[in-house]
C-alpha positions in Angstrom: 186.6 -65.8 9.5 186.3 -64.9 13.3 189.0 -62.3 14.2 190.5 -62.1 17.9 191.7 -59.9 20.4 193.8 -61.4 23.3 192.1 -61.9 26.8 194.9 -59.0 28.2 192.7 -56.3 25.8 189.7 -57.7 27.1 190.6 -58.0 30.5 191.4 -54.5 30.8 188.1 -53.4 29.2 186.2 -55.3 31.5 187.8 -53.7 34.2 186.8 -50.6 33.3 183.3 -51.5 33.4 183.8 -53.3 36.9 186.2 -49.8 38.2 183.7 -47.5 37.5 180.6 -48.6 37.4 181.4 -52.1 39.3 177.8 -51.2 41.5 175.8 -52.7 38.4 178.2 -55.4 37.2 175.0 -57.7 37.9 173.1 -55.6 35.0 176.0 -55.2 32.9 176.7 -58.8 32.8 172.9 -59.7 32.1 172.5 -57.1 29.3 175.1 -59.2 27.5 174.8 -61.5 24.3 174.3 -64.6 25.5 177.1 -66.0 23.5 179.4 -64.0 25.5 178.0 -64.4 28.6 178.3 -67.9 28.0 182.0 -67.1 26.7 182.6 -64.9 29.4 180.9 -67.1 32.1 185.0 -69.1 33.3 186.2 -65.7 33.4 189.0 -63.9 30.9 192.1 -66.0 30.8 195.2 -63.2 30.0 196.5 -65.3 27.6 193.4 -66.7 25.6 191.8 -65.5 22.4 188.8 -64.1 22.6 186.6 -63.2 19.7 186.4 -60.2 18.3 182.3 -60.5 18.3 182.4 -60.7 22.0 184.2 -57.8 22.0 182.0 -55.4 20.4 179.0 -56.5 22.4 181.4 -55.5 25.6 181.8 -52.5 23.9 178.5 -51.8 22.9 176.7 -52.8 26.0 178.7 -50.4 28.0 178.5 -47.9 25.8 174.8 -48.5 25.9 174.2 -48.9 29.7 177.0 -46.5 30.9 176.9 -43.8 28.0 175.1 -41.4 25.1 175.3 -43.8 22.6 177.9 -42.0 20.8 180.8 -44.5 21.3 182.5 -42.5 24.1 182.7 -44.9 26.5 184.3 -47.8 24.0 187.2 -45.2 24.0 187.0 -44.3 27.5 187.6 -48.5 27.7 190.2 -48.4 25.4 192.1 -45.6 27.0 192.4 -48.1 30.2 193.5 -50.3 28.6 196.1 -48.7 27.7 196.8 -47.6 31.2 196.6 -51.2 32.6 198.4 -53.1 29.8 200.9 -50.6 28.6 203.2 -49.9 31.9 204.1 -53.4 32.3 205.1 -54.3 29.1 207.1 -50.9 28.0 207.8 -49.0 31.4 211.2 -48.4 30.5 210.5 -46.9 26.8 208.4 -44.8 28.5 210.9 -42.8 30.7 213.4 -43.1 28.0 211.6 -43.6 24.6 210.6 -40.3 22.2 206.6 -40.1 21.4 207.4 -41.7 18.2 209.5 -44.5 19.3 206.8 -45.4 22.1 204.0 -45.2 19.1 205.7 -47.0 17.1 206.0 -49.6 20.1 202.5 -49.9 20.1 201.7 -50.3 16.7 204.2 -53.6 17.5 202.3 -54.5 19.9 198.9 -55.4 17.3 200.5 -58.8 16.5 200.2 -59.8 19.8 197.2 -58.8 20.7 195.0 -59.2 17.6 195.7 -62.5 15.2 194.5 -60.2 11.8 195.6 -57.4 10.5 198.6 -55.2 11.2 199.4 -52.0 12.5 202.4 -49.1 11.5 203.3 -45.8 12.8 204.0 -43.3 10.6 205.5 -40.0 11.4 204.1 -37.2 9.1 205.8 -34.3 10.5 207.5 -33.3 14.2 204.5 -33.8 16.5 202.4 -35.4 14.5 201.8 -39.6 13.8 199.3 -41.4 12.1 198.6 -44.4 13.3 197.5 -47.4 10.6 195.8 -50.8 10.9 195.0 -52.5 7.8 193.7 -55.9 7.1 191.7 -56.2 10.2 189.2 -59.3 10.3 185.7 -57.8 11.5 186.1 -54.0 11.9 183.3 -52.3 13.8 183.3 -48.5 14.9 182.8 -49.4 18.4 186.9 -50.9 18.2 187.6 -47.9 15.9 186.3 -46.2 18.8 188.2 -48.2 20.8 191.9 -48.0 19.2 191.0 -44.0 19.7 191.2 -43.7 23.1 193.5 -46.3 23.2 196.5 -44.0 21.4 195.3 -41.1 23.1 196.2 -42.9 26.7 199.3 -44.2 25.2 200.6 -40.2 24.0 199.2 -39.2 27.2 201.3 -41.3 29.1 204.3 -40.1 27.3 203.9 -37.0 29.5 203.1 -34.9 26.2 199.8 -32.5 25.3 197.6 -34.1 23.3 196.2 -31.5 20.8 194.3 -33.9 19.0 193.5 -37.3 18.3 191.0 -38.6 15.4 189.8 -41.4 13.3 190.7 -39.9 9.9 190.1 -42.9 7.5 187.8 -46.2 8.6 187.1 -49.3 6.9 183.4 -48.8 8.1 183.1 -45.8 6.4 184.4 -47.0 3.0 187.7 -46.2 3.6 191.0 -48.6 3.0 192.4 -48.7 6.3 191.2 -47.5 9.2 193.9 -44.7 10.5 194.4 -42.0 13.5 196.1 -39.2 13.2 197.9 -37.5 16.3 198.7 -34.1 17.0 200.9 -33.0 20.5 202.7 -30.6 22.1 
């Protein structure tokens, strides 16, 4: 079974790649799979489903072409997306919402962008959430890597410290789930 991620999270990924480092979209869009391309090739529509394949050979080829090879830049994409797709759909949580209510937000948000698995929020102590997603189609590190920076945009924008943000447990490591746990000030 294909899993999916909704054209929004891919969208905003891709915009990364075009935002800041849009003077070799020409390469970056040629280093591509040619299934994507050829997926990619009538543009992203918002609304659509995109494989989750396509995804990770966004990921990875920007990670590739832009980065170490360490995955930093998939979370450095994620953390946009976060930035671009976040404000508009909870702008009011975030100037009224607690850091947990906002996470917890988010982890609502997984239905509708990704059509397996689910996500939960799960406050361990004050100041510090771990972040669940279990049952995920086609886990790969690079959306692991991904989801990171993702949460770590959405505390940040919450106007809070982030002391620290990590992958704790990951399907592609063995584990049962693949959680995050979240540390702030």
């Amino acid at each position: 079974m294909v899993a999916h991620m909704k054209g929004a999270a891919v969208s905003a990924r891709l915009d990364w790649v075009k935002r800041f480092h849009g003077d070799r979209w020409a390469e970056y869009q040629a280093a591509l799979g040619a299934g994507t391309r050829a997926d990619l090739a009538q543009g992203v529509i918002k609304t659509e489903w995109i494989p989750v394949p396509v995804v990770i050979d966004i990921l990875l080829t920007a990670d590739r072409l832009f980065g170490k090879g360490d995955l930093a830049v998939c979370k450095a994409m994620g953390a946009h997306a976060a930035e671009v797709n976040l404000p508009t759909l909870y702008k009011l949580f975030y100037r009224v919402g607690s850091v947990e209510y906002i996470l917890g937000k988010a982890a609502l948000l997984w239905p509708l962008t990704h059509d397996t698995g689910e996500a939960a929020m799960i406050r361990v102590a004050p100041k510090h959430a771990r972040y669940e997603v279990r049952g995920y189609g086609q886990p790969h590190l690079a959306v692991c890597k991904s989801i990171e920076g993702f949460m770590h945009k959405t505390l940040e924008m919450t106007g809070v410290t982030v002391k620290a943000i990590a992958e704790t447990e990951c399907v592609n490591r063995g584990g049962a789930i693949c959680a995050y746990e979240a540390r702030w000030g």
